[in-house]
C-alpha positions in Angstrom: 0.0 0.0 0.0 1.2 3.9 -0.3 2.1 5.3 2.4 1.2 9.2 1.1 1.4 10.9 4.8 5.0 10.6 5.0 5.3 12.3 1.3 2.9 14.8 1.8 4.6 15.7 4.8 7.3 16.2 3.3 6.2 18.0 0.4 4.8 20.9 3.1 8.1 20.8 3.9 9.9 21.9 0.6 7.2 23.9 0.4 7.6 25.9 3.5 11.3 26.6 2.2 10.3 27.7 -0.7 9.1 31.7 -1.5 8.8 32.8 -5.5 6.4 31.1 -8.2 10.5 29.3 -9.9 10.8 27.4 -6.7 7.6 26.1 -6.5 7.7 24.8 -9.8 11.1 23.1 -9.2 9.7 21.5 -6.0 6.5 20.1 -8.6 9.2 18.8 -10.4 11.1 16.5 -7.4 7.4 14.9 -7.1 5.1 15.0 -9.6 7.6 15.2 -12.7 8.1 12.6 -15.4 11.1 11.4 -12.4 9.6 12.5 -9.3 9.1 10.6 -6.0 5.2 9.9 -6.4 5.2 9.5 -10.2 7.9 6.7 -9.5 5.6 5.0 -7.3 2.8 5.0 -10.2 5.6 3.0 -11.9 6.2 -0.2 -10.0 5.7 -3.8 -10.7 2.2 -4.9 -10.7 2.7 -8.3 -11.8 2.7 -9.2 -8.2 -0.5 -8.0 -6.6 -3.8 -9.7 -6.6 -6.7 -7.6 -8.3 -7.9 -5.9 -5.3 -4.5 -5.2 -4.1 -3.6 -3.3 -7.8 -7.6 -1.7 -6.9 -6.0 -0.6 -3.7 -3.2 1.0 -4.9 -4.8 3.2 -7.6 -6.9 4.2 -5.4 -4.6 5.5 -3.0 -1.9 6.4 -5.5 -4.6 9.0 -7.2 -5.3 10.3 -4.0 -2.2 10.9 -3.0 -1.7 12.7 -6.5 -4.7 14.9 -6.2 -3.6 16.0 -2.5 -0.1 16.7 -3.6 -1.5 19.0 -7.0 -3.4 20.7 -4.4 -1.0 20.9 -2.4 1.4 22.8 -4.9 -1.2 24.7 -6.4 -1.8 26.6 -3.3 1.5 27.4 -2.4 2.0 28.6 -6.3 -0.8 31.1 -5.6 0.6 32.7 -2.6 4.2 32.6 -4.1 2.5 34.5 -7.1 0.2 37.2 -4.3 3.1 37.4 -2.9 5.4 38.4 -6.1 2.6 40.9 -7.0 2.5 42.5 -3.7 6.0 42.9 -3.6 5.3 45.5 -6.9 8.0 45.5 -9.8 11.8 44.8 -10.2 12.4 48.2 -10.6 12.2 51.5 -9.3 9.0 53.2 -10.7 10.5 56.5 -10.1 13.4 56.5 -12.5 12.6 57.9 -15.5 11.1 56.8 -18.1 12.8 55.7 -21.6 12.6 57.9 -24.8 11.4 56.6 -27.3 10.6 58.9 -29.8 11.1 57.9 -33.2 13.5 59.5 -35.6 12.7 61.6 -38.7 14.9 62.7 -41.9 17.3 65.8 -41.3 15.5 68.4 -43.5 18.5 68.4 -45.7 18.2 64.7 -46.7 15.0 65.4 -46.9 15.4 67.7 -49.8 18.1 65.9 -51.8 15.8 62.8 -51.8 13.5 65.2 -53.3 15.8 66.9 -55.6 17.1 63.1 -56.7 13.7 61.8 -57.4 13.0 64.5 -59.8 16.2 64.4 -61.5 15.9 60.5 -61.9 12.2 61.4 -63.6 14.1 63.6 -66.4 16.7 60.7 -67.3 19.6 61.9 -64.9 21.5 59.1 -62.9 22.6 59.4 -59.4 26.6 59.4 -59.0 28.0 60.4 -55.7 31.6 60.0 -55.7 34.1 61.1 -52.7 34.5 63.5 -50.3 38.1 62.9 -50.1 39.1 63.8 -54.0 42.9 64.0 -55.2 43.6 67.7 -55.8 43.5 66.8 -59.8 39.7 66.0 -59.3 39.0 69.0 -57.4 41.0 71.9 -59.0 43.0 70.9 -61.8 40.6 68.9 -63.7 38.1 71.9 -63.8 40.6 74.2 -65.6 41.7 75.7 -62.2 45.4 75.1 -61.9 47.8 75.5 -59.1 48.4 79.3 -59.8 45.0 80.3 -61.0 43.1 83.0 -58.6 40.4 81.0 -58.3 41.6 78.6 -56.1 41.6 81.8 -52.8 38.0 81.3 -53.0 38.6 78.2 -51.7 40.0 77.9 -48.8 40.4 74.5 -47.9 41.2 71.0 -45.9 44.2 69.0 -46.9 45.0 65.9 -45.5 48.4 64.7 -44.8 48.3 62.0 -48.1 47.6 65.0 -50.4 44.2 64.6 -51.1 41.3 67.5 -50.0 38.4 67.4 -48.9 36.1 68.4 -51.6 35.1 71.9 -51.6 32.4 71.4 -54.1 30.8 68.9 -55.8 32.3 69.4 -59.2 35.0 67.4 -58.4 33.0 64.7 -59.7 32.6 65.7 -63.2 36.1 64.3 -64.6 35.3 61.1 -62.8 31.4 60.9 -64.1 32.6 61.3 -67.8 35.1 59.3 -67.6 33.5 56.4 -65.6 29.9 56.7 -67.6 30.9 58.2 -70.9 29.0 60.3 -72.9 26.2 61.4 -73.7 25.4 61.3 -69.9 23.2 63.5 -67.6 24.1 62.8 -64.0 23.9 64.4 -60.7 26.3 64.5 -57.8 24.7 65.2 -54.3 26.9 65.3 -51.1 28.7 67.1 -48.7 31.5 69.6 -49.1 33.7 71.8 -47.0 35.5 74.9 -47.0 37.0 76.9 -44.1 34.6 79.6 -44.3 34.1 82.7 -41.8 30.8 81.4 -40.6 27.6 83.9 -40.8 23.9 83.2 -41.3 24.3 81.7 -45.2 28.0 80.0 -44.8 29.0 77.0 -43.3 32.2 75.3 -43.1 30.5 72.1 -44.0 27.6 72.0 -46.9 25.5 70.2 -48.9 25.8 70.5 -52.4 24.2 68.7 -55.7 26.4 69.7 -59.0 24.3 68.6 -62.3 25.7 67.7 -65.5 24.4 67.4 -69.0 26.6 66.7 -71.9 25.6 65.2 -75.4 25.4 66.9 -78.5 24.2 70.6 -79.5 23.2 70.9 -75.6 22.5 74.5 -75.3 21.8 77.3 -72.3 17.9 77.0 -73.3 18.5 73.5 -72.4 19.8 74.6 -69.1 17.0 76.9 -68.5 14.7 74.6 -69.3 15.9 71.8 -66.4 16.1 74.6 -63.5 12.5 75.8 -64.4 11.1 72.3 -64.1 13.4 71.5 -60.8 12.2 74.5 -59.2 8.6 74.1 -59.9 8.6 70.5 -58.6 10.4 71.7 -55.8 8.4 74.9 -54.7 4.9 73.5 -56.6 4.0 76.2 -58.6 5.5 77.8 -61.8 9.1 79.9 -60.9 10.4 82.8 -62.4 14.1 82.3 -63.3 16.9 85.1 -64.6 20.2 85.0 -65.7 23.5 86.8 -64.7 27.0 86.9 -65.7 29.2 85.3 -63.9 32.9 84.0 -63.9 33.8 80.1 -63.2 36.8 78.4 -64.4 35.3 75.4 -65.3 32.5 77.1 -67.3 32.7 79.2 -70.4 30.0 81.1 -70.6 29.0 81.3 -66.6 26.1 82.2 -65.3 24.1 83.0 -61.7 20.8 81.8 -61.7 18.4 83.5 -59.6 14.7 82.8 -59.3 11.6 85.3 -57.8 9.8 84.4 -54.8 8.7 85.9 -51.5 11.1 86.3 -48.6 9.7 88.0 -45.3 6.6 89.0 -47.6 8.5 91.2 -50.1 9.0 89.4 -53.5 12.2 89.6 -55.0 15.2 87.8 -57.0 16.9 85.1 -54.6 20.4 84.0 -56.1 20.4 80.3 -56.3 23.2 78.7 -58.2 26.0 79.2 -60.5 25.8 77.6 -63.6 26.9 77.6 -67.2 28.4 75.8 -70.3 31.1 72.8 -69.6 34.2 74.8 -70.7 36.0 73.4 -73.4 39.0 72.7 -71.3 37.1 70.4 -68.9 35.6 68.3 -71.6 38.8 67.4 -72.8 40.8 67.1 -69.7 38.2 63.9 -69.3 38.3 63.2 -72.9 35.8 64.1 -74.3 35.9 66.0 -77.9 34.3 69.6 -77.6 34.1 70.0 -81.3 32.1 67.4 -81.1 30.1 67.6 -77.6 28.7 70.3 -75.4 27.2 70.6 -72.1 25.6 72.5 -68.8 26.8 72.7 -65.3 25.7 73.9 -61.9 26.7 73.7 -58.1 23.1 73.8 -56.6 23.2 74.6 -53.0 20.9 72.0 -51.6 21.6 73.5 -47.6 20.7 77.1 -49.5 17.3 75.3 -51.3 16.5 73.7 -47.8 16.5 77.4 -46.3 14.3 78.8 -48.9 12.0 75.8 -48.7 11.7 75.2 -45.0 11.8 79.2 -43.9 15.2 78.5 -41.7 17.1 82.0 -41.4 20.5 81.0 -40.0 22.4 78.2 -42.3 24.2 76.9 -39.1 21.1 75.4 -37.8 21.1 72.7 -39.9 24.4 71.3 -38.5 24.0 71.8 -34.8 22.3 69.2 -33.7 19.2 70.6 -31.8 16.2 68.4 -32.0 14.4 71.7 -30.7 14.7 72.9 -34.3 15.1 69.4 -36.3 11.6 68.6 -35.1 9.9 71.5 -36.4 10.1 69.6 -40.0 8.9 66.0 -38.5 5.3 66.4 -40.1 6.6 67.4 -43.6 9.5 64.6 -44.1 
């Protein structure tokens, strides 16, 4: 027969030992697991025992199972009334975790832009380096070691000889040479130039240089892309004008400025230099300018992400303060 008072007894007595809802659960294991102490005895040799004695022992042997689940049942219930009255792990007065979710700076936020429509009139994306050789940068656009031009860029050099780009021109050797022509291509990214620092110049900059080269391409061509840019950009039809303007790398060079409305007074905003590839640069990738043409320009995508957005300090953009990042959440 079982003798279940001695088990149960000492059953209450794990249990008594035991405090959190893990213990009892290992104590349900040491006797009514697959190789606990009462399952074992559910497990002996029956061969031996006489019908009433095997009716005996099931008897007794479910009886002592019930009381023992009951048994363990109960002192999971406390453990677990006693877990929840002992409140959480952790101390409800720390504070809490941020989780706010992130959002698109409002400059990438405009070159995605600016890409997408550039991509819908047949330009390709090429990004290049920010590190260039002093070839790429200078040279390469017609502006050699002694030319003037170069003191209007005062710039990084690191210790292997290359420079940080100061604009993204630097790309256009590389473009024609790595795609060939006829080719239209833009080349977004960041640039640098050891500027004095005021309300429209940074030291560091985003800029997207565009790039059109194929045969009898004109300035009407030319005019005809910034008008479109700017009127997918801004949404509604934009004035553009035409200046003068001197750039080594162009021949003849332009500034393009466009109308619209700043502080409620409309007026011409310069925008971007521009122009026809000069000859010079066309070969100096290889290209035959009796035979080819092109446009340029150097758009200022941190200058177009001030005019679009309404920011009136350019340094804003680069320092870092979600109290003015934030202001753009709901239009990224």
């Amino acid at each position: 027969m079982i003798e279940a008072e001695p088990l149960l007894a000492s059953l209450s007595a794990d249990l008594a030992a035991v405090t959190t809802p893990t213990e009892v659960a290992a104590v349900r294991a040491r006797y009514l697991g697959a190789e606990g102490s009462i399952t074992r005895l559910g497990k002996r040799d029956f061969s031996t025992m006489s019908k009433d004695e095997r009716r005996a022992f099931g008897s007794g042997f479910n009886e002592l199972k019930t009381r023992a689940d009951t048994v363990l049942k109960e002192a999971a219930a406390r453990a677990e009334a006693s877990k929840q009255a002992a409140g959480p792990a952790f101390d409800l007065t720390l504070p809490g975790a941020d989780r706010r979710q992130g959002a698109i700076h409002p400059i990438l936020s405009t070159q995605i832009e600016v890409e997408e429509i550039f991509r819908s009139m047949g330009f390709e994306v090429f990004a290049g380096d920010e590190a260039v050789s002093e070839y790429e940068n200078f040279d390469a656009l017609n502006i050699p070691g002694d030319h003037p031009a170069r003191d209007m860029q005062d710039t990084f050099w690191l210790e292997n000889g290359m420079v940080l780009r100061t604009h993204t021109s630097s790309m256009q050797n590389r473009a024609m040479r790595a795609l060939g022509v006829p080719l239209r291509a833009i080349f977004p990214g960041r640039c640098y130039r050891n500027e004095a620092l005021d309300l429209t110049h940074e030291n560091t900059f985003y800029q997207l240089e565009g790039l059109m080269v194929g045969e009898d391409v004109s300035v009407a061509h030319l005019i005809a892309v910034m008008r479109d840019l700017l009127a997918a950009v801004f949404r509604k039809e934009i004035q553009v004008r035409m200046r003068p303007g001197f750039f080594p790398f162009v021949e003849p060079g332009f500034e393009l400025d466009f109308r619209t409305t700043l502080n409620g007074v409309e007026r011409w905003v310069e925008l971007m230099p521009c122009g026809m590839v000069h000859p010079a640069v066309l070969r100096n990738a290889g290209v035959d300018p009796d035979r080819y043409s092109g446009f340029a320009f150097g758009l200022g995508l941190t200058r177009l992400a001030m005019l679009k957005y309404g920011a009136p300090d350019v340094r804003l953009f680069n320092s870092g303060d979600l109290r003015f990042n934030e202001q753009f959440r709901a239009t990224l």
